[in-house]
C-alpha positions in Angstrom: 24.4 -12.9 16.7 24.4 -15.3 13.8 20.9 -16.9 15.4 19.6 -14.0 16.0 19.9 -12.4 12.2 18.3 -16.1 11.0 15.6 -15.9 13.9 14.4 -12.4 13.0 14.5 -13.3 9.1 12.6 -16.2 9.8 10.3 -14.7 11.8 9.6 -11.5 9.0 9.7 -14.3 6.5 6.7 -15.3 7.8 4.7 -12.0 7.2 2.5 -13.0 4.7 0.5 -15.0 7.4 -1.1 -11.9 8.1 -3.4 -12.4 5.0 -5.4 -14.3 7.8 -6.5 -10.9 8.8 -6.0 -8.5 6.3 -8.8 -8.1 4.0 -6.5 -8.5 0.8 -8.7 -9.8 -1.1 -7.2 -12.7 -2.4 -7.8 -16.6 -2.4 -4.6 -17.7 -0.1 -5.6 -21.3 -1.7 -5.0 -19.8 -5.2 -2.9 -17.3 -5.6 0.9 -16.4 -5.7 2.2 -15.2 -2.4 4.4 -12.5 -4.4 0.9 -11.5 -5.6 0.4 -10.0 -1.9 3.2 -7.7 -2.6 1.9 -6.5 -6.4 1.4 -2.9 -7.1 -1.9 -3.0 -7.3 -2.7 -4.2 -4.2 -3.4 -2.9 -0.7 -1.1 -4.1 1.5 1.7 -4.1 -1.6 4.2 -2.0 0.3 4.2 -3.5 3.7 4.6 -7.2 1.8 7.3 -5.7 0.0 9.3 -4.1 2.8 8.7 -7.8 4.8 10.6 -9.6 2.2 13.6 -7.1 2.2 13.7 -7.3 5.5 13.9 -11.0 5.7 16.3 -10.8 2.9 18.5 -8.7 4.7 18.4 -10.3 7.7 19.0 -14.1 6.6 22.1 -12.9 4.1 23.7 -11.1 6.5 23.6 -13.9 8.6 24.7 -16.1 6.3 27.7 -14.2 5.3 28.6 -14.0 8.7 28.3 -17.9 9.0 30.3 -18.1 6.1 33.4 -16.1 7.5 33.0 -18.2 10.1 32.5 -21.8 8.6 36.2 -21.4 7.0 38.0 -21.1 10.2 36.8 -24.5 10.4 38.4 -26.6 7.7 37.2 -30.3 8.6 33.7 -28.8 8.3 34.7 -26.3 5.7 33.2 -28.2 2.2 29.2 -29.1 3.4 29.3 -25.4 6.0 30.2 -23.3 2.9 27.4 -24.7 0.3 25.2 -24.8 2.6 25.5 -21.0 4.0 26.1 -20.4 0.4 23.0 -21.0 -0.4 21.5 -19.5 2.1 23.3 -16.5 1.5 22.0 -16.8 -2.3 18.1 -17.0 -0.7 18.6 -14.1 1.5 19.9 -12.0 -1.3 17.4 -13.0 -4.2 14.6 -12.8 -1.8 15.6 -9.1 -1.1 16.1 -8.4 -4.9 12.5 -10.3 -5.4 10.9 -7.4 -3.3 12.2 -4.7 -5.3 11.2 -6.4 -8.4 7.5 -6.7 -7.7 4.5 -8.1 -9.8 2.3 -5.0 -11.0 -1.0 -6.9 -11.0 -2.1 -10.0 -9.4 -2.5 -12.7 -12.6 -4.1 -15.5 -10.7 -6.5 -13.2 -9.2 -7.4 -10.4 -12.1 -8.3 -12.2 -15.2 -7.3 -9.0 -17.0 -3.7 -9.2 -15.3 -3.5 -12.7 -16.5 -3.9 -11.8 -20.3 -1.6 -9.0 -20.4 1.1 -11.3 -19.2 0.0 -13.9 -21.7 0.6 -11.1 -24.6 3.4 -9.7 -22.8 2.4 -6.4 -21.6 3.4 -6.6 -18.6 6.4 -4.7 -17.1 9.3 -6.9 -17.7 9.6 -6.9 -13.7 7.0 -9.7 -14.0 10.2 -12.0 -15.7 12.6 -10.6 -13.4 10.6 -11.4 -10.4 10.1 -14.9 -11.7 14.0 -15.0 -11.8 14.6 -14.2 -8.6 11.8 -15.9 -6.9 13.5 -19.2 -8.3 17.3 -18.3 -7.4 15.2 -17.8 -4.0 14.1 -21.1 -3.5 16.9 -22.9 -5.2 19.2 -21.0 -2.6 17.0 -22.4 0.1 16.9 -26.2 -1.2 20.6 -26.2 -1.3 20.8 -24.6 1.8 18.7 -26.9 3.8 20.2 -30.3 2.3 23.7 -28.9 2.8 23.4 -27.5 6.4 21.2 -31.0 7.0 24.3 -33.3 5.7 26.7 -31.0 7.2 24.9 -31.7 11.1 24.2 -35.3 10.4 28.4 -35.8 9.4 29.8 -34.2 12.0 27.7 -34.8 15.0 25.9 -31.2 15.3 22.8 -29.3 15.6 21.0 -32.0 16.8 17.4 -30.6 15.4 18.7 -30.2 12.2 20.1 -33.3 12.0 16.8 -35.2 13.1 14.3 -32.5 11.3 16.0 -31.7 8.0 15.9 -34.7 6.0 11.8 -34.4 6.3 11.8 -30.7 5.9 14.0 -31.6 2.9 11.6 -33.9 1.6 8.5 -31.7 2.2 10.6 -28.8 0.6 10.8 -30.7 -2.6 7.7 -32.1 -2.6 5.8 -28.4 -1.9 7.9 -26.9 -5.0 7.0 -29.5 -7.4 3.5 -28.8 -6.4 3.9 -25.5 -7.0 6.2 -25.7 -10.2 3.3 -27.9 -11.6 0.4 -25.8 -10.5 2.2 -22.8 -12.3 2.2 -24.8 -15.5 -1.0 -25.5 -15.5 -1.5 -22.1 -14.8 -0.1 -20.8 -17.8 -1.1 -23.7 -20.1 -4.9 -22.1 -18.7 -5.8 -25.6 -17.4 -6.2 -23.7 -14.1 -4.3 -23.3 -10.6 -4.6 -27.0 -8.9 -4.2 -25.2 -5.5 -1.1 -22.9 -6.5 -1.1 -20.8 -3.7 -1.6 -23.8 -1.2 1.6 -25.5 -2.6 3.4 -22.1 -3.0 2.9 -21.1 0.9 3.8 -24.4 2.1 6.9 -23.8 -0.1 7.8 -20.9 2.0 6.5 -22.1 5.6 8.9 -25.2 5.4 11.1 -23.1 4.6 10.6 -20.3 7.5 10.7 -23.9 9.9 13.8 -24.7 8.7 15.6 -21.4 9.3 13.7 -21.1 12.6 15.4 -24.8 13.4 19.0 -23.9 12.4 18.5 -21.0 14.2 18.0 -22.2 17.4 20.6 -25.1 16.8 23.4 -22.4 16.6 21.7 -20.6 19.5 22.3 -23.9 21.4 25.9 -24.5 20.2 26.9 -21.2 21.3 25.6 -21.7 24.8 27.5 -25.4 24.6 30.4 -23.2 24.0 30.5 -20.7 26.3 29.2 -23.2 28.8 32.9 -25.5 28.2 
């Protein structure tokens, strides 16, 4: 059951690939993902009620993993960061979508410079908040989980695909962390929302990965 929570979260995660055929309106090369989700915008709602779902879906199970990962005490340490922080992704990333942008800043010029002046709803801060506690949860849970298969011998696919995914995690949010600077220092984007969704598709991968590895060890198991 665990698999399948992280399969469908993965899977929902994913929903902002529809901006392929949704006539949003906005540059997927440029702008915020969350910016899909704004008030303001079209689709706003159904972005909104994809990331709770995710969110949902991944934290509960996580928590379930968790429950589970201290039965097993020689495993115990890496098993519990790593859920831990998966929990923590699944959790901000629900909170995220109830904290929405109410304009699209990279996209609305006007947007832009009443955030500069600050008069913007302080869901704009929040949402920042969360969106990092998001992706922090995620790094931790992928180089955890990732250490915990390679030391003891499991989940072969996350054990041979997680120290790349790691590396391409990190690398994607300090793209992103520097094209946000440069977006608020008004030197421009520098490809934000490329670096930004490949952010969140390594991340989608990943979960998608662990998800069939425990799908895998439970059919090893019942198979014994």
């Amino acid at each position: 059951m665990i698999a399948v929570l992280i399969a469908l979260g993965a899977l929902v995660y994913t929903a902002w690939l529809l901006e392929v055929a949704l006539p949003t309106g906005l540059d997927p090369l440029q702008t915020y993902v969350s910016e899909l989700a704004a008030e303001d915008q079209p689709y706003g709602v159904f972005f909104r009620s994809a990331d709770l779902t995710a969110g949902l879906l991944v934290l509960a199970g996580a928590l379930w993993a968790l429950k589970a990962a201290r039965a097993r005490t020689p495993r115990a340490p890496w098993d519990l960061v790593g859920w831990g922080g998966v929990a923590l992704f699944g959790a901000a990333t629900a909170v995220d979508s109830r904290l929405p942008l109410s304009c699209a800043p990279t996209a609305d010029p006007a947007c832009a410079a009443r955030e500069g002046a600050g008069l913007v709803p302080a869901t704009h801060t929040a949402h920042a908040v969360s969106s990092s506690l998001a992706m922090t949860g995620a790094i931790i849970g992928i180089v955890a989980l990732t250490v915990a298969a390679r030391r003891h011998g499991r989940w072969p696919l996350i054990a041979r695909f997680g120290p790349a995914l790691a590396a391409l995690e990190l690398a994607a949010t300090g793209w992103t962390l520097a094209s946000v600077a440069a977006f608020e220092a008004g030197s421009g984007t520098y490809g934000l929302g490329a670096g930004q969704r490949l952010q969140v598709l390594f991340v989608a991968v990943w979960l998608g990965l662990l998800a069939l590895s425990l799908a895998r060890e439970r059919k090893g198991e019942a198979a014994r």
